[in-house]
C-alpha positions in Angstrom: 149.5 18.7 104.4 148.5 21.2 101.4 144.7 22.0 100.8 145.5 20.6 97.4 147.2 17.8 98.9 143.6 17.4 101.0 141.5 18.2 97.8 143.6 15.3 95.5 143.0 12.4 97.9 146.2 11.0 97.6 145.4 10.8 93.8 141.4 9.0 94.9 140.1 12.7 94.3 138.3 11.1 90.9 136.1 8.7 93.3 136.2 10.7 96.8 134.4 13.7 95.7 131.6 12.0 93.8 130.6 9.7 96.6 130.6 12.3 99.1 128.8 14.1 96.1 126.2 11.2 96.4 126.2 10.5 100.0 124.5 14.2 100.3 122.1 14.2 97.4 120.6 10.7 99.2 120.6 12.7 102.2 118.8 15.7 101.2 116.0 12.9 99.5 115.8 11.1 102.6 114.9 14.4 104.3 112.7 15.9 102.1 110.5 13.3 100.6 108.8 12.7 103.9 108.2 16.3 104.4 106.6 16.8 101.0 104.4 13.1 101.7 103.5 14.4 104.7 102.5 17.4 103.5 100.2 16.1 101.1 98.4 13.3 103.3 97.2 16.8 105.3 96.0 18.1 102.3 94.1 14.7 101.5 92.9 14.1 104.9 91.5 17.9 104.6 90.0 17.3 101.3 88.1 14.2 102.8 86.8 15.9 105.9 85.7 18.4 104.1 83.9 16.1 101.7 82.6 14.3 104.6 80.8 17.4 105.6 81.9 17.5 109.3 85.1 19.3 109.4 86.3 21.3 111.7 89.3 22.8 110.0 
């Protein structure tokens, strides 16, 4: 087996690539949405202690 033959699918290349094209965009979103949500619920929680006047941090 050929890298070309690898890289054609068997002639599938035209839906392979795109799904696995998918499969890692979801993958990257389902990794870094909850970072960035997390990241921001500090940031709120910080805002409102700081509002509440007895923060430590």
């Amino acid at each position: 087996m050929s890298l070309q033959d690898f890289l054609s699918m068997g002639g599938y290349a035209q839906f392979v690539w795109p799904s696995y094209g998918l499969v890692m965009v979801v993958l990257i979103v389902n990794f870094v949405i909850p970072i960035r949500r997390q990241a921001e619920i500090e940031q709120n929680l910080k805002r409102a202690r700081r509002q509440a006047g007895g923060g430590l941090s």
